[in-house]
C-alpha positions in Angstrom: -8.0 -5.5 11.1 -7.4 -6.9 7.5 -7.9 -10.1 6.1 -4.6 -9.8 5.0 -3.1 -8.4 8.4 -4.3 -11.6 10.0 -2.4 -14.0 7.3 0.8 -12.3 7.2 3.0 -12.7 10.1 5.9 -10.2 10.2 8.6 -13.4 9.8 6.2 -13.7 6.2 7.8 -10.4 5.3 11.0 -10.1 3.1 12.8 -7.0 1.6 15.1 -7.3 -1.4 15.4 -10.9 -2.2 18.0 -11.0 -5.1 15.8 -13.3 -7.3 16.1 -13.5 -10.6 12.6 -15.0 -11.7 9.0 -16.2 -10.7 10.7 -19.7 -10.4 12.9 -18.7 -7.8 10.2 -16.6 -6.1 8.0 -20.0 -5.6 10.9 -21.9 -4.5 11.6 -19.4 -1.8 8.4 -18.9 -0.3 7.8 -22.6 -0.8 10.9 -23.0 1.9 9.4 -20.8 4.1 5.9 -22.1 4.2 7.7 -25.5 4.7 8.9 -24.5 7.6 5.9 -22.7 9.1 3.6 -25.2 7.5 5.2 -28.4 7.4 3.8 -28.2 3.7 6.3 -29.9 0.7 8.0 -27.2 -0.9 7.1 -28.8 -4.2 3.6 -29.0 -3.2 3.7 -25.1 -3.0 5.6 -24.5 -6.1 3.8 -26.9 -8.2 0.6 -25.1 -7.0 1.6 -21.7 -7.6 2.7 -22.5 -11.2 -0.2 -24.2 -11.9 -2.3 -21.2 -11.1 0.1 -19.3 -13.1 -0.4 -21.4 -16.3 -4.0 -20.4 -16.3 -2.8 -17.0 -16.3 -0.5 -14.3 -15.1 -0.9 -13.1 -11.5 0.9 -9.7 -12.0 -1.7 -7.2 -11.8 0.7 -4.4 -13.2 2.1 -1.3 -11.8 4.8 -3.6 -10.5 2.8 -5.9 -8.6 1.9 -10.0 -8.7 -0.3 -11.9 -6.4 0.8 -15.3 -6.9 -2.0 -17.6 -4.9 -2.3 -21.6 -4.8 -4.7 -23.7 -3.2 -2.6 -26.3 -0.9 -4.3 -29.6 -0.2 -3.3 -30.1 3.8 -3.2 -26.3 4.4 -5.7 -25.7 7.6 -6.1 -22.0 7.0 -4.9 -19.6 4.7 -1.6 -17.8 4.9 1.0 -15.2 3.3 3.9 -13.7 2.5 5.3 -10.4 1.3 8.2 -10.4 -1.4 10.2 -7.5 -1.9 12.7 -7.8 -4.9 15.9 -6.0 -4.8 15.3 -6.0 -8.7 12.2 -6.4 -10.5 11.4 -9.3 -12.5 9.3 -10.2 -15.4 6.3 -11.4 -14.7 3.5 -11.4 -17.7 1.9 -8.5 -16.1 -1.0 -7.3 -18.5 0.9 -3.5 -18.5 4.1 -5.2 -19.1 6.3 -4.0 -16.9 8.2 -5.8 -14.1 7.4 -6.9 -10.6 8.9 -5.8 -7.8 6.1 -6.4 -5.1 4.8 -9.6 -4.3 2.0 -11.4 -2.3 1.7 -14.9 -1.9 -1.1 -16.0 -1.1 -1.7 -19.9 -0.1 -5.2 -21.0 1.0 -6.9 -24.5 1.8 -7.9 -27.2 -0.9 -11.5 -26.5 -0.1 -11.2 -22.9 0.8 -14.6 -21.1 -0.2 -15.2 -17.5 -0.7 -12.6 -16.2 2.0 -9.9 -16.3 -0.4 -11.4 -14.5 -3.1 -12.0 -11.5 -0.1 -8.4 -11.7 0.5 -7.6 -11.2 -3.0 -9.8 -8.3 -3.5 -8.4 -6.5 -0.2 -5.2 -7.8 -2.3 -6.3 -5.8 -5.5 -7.4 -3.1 -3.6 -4.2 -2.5 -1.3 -1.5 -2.3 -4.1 -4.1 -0.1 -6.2 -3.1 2.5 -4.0 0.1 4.1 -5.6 1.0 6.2 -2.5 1.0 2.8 -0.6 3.2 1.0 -3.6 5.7 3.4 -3.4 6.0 3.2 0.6 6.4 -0.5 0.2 9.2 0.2 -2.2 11.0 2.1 0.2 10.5 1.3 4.0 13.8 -0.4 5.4 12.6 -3.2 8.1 10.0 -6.0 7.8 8.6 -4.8 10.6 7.8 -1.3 9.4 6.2 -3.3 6.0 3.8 -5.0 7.9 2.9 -1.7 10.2 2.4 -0.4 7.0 0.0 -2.9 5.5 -2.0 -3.6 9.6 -2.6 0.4 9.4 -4.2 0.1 5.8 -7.9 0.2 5.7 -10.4 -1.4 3.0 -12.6 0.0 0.4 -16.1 -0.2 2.9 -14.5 -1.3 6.2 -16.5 -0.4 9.3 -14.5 2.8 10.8 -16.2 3.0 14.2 
């Protein structure tokens, strides 16, 4: 199993959210990880913009890992965002995002979440994958999707 299989709970997964920027992006997932979490909204969303000043999380080919480190958070945790349209995102290609990850770990998380990131990099490098994720029609079937993925150097036996 994934590092990122065992963070995303299928209720982390949402198809076509009719957003209309980054901003409402955080502010979304920062309701949902309030919920889950008991974590401030605003702690969330400050968090993940903070990161994003530093720089863009959109990788390109349509796809942004936003990630925060939340002080409180016991373990990391994620969602997957869907958006009906694609939005700008500072993506070093340019084009708009229409996949998203959001990635929250601990204060004091060490190395783990940079493993997570680099599964991350590696799952949406897979175009074949990208475009499934674009089309599959339950939350459900999404997370199959990503629990069946493999990667780069995982132990097959």
């Amino acid at each position: 199993m994934s590092l990122i299989t065992k963070i995303l709970p299928t209720s982390n997964v949402f198809l076509d959210l009719d957003v209309g920027s980054k901003k409402r992006v955080f502010e979304h997932v920062g309701i949902v990880f309030e919920n889950s979490h008991g974590i401030a909204r605003s702690v969330i969303f400050d968090s993940l913009f903070a990161r994003e000043k530093l720089g863009s999380t959109g990788l390109g080919q349509g796809v942004a890992i936003p990630h925060g480190r939340i002080k409180g958070l016991k373990e990391a945790t994620g969602a997957f965002v869907r958006l009906k349209e694609p939005i700008p995102f500072d993506a070093p290609d340019g084009k708009p995002v229409s996949l998203i990850f959001v990635l929250l770990v601990p204060a004091n998380a060490t190395d783990l979440h940079l493993q997570i990131l680099s599964e991350l990099a590696q799952l949406f490098s897979d175009k074949q994958l990208r475009e499934e994720l674009n089309t599959l029609a339950e939350p459900h079937q999404v997370w199959e999707r990503i629990s069946q993925w493999q990667p780069y150097g995982a132990d097959f036996t």
